[in-house]
One Martini backbone bead per residue (centre of mass of N, CA, C, O) as a GRO file, in nm:
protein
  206
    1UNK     BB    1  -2.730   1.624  -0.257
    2UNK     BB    2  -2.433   1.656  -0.203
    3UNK     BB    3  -2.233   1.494  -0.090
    4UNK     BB    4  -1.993   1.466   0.279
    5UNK     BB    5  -1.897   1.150   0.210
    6UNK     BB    6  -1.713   0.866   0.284
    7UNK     BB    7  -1.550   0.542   0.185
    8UNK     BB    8  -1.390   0.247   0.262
    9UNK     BB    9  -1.325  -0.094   0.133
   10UNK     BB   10  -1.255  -0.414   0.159
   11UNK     BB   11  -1.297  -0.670  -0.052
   12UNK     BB   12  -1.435  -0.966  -0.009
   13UNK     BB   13  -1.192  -1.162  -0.023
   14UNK     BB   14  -1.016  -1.043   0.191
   15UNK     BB   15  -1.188  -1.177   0.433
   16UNK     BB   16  -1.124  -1.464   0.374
   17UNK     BB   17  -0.847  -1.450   0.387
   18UNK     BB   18  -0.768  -1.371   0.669
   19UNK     BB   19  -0.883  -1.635   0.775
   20UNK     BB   20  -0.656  -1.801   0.662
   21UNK     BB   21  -0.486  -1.654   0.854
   22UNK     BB   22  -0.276  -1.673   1.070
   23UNK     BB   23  -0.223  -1.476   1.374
   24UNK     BB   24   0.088  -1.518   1.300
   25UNK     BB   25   0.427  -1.411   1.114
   26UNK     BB   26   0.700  -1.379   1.247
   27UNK     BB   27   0.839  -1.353   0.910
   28UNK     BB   28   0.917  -1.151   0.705
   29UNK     BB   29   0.844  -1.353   0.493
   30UNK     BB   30   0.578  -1.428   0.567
   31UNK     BB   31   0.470  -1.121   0.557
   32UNK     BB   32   0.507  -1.073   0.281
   33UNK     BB   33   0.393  -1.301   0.111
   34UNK     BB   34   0.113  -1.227   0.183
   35UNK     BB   35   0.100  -0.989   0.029
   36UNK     BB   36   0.120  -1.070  -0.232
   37UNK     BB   37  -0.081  -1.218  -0.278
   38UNK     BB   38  -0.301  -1.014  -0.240
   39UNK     BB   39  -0.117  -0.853  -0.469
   40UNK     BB   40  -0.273  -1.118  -0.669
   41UNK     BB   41  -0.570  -1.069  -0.615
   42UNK     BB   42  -0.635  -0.787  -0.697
   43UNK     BB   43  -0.594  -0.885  -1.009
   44UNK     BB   44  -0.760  -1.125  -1.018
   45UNK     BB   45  -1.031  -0.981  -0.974
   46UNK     BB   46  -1.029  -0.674  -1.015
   47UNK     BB   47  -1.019  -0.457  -0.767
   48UNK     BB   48  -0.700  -0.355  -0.872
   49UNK     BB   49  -0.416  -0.303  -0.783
   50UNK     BB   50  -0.058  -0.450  -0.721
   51UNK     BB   51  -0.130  -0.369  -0.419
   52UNK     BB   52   0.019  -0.428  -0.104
   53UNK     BB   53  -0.056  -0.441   0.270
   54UNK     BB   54   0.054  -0.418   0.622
   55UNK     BB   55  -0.002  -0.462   0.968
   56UNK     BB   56   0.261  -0.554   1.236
   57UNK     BB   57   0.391  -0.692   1.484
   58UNK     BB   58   0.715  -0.680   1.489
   59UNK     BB   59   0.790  -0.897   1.683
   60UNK     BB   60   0.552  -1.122   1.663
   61UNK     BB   61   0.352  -1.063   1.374
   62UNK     BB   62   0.110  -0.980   1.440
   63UNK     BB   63  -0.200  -0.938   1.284
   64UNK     BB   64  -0.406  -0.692   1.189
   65UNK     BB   65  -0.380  -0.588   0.867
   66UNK     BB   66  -0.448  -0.656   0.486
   67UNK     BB   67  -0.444  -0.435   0.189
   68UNK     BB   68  -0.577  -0.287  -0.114
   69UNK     BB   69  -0.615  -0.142  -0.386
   70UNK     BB   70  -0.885   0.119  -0.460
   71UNK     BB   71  -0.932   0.316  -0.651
   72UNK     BB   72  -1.121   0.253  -0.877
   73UNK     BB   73  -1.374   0.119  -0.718
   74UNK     BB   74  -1.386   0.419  -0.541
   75UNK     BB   75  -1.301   0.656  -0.652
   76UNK     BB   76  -0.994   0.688  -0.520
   77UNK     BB   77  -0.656   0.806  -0.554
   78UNK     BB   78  -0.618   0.722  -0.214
   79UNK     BB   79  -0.647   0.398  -0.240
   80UNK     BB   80  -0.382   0.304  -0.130
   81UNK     BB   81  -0.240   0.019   0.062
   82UNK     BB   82  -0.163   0.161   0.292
   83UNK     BB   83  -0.416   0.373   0.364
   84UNK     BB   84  -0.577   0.123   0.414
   85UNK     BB   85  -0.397  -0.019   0.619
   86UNK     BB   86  -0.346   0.257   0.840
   87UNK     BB   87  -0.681   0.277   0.868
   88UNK     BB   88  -0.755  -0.004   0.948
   89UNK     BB   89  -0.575  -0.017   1.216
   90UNK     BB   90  -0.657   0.245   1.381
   91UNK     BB   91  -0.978   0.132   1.351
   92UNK     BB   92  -0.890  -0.142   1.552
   93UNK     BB   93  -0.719   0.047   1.747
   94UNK     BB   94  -0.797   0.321   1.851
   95UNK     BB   95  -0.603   0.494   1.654
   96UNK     BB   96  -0.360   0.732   1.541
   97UNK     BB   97  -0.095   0.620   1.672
   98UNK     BB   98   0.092   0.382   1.657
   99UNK     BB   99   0.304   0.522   1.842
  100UNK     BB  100   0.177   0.499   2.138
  101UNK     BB  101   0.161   0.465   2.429
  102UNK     BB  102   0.178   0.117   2.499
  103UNK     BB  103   0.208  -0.033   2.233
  104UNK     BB  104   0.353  -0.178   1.986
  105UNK     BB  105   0.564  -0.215   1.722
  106UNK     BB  106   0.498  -0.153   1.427
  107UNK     BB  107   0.432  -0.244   1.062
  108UNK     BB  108   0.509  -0.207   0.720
  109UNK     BB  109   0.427  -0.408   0.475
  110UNK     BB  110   0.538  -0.414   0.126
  111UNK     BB  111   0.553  -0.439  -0.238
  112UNK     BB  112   0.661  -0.160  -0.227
  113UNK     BB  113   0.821   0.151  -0.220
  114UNK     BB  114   0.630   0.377  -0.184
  115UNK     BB  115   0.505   0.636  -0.260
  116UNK     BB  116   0.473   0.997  -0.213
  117UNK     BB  117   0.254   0.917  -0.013
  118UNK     BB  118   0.261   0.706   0.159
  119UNK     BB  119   0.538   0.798   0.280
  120UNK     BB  120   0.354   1.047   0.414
  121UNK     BB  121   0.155   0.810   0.577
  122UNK     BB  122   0.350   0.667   0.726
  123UNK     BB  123   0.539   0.889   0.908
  124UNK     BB  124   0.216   0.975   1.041
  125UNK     BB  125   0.129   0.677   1.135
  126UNK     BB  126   0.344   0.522   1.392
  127UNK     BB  127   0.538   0.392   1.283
  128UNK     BB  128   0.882   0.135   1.325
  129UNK     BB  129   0.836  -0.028   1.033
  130UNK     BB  130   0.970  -0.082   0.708
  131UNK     BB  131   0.882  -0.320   0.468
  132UNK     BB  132   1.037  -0.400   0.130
  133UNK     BB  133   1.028  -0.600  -0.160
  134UNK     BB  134   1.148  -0.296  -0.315
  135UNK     BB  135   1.315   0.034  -0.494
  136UNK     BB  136   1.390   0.032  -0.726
  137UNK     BB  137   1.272   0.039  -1.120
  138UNK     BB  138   1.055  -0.213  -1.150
  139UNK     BB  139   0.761  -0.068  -1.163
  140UNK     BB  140   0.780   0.138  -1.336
  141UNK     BB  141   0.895  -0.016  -1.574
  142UNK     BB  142   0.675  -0.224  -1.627
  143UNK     BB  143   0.395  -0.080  -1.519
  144UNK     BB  144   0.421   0.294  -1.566
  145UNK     BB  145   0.386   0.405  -1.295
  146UNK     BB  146   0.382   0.708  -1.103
  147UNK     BB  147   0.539   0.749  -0.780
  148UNK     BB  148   0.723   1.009  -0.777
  149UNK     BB  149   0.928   1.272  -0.571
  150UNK     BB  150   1.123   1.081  -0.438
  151UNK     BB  151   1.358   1.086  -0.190
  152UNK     BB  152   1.660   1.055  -0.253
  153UNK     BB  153   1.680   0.958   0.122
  154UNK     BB  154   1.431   0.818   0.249
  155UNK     BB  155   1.567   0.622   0.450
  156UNK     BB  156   1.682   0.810   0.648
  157UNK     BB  157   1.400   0.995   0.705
  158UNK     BB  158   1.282   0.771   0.860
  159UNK     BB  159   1.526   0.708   1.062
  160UNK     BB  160   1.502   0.978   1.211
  161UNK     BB  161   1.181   0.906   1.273
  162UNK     BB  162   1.215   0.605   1.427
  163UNK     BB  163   1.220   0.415   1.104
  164UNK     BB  164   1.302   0.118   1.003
  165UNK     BB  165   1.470  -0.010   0.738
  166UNK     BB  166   1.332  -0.308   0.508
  167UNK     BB  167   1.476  -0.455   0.225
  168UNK     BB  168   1.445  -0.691   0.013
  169UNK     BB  169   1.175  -0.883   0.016
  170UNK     BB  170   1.063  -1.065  -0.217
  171UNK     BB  171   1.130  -0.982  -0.489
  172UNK     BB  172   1.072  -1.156  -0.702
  173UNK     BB  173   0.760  -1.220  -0.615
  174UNK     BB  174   0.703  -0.887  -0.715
  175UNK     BB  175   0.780  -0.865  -1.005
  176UNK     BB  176   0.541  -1.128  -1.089
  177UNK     BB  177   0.279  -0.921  -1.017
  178UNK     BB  178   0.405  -0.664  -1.247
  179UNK     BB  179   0.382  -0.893  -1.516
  180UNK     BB  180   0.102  -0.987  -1.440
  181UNK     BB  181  -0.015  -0.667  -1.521
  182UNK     BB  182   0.068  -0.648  -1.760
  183UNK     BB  183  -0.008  -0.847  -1.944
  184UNK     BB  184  -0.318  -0.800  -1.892
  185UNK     BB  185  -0.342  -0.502  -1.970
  186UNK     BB  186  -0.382  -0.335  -1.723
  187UNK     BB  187  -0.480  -0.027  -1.563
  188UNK     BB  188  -0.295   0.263  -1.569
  189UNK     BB  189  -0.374   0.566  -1.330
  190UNK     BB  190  -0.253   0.782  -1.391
  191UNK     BB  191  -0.317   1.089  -1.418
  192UNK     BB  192  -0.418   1.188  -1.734
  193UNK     BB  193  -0.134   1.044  -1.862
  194UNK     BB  194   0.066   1.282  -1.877
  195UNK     BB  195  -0.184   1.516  -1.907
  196UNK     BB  196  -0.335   1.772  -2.010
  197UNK     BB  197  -0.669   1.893  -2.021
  198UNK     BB  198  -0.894   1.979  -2.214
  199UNK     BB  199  -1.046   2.310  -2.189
  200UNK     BB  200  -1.310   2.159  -2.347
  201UNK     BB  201  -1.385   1.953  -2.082
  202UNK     BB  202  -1.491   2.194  -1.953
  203UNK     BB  203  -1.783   2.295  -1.748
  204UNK     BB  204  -1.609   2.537  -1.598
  205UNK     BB  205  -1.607   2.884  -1.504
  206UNK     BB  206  -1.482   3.193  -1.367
   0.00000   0.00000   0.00000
């Protein structure tokens, strides 16, 4: 019988490394490096892409979970790092909605600003905020990945939906693991690699 369920699980290294950290990361630096180091350990461990993901209450800094891309290793196109940070805050903490009565600000601090999936998965998921380590055009430019048709005005409908962003933290520290992502040669998933599948590798016809 086909399958007619699915999991997602962060890498075991990641379960090692969450111990190793505080209970608390006070500082947006703090809380930012935290994640980099993640999404250099995903790509050095060879379990994903470059990218990693927290979700932290936004106030106190306590860390709920760091996520890291699982696409390649799960055979799932959606298990991006925010996907993996958002899934597993909510199953954490026993919520859909991270912004619900009574639960304290959440964050979600991200090593680049979401791709257009994320984006909308950032929006549904009640966070009060978004730090990213940058959003500039380095990520494309290095890596080759492609993050989709971003909102030109993004980071305002963010804020219009009650999510504060904050930019540029430990930019060059974010840039330095997809220099050393593309250096490694390693792959970039982008579907089809920007072509249409030939007709003839279709073994299905309607």
């Amino acid at each position: 019988m086909t399958s007619q369920t699915f999991s997602l699980a962060l890498p075991a290294w990641a379960e090692r490394e969450h111990n190793l950290l505080p209970e608390c990361l006070p500082s947006l630096e703090e809380r930012m490096a935290a994640v980099i180091r993640f999404s250099r350990l995903n790509i050095e461990h060879k379990t994903g892409g470059p990218f990693a993901a927290g979700v932290f209450e936004k106030d106190s800094g306590r860390r709920v979970i760091i996520g890291v891309n699982r696409v390649m290793d799960s055979n799932c196109s959606s298990a991006h790092a925010e996907v993996m940070a958002l899934s597993l805050a909510q199953k954490i903490l026993g919520q859909w909605d991270l912004g619900s009565a009574g639960l304290p600000a959440y964050q979600l601090v991200v090593n680049w600003r979401p791709c257009v999936m994320c984006y909308g998965a950032a929006l549904w998921s009640g966070i009060r905020s978004l730090a990213v380590a940058g959003s500039g055009p380095e990520l494309e430019q290095i890596t080759g990945f492609d993050e989709g048709p971003i909102h030109p005005d993004w980071k305002s409908e963010l804020e219009k939906r009650g999510i504060e962003v904050i930019d540029n933290i430990l930019t060059e520290d974010a840039i330095q693991v997809f220099r050393q992502f593309r250096d490694e040669g390693q792959i970039v998933y982008n579907a089809r690699q920007g072509s249409l599948p030939d007709e003839k590798d279709s073994h299905c016809r309607l």
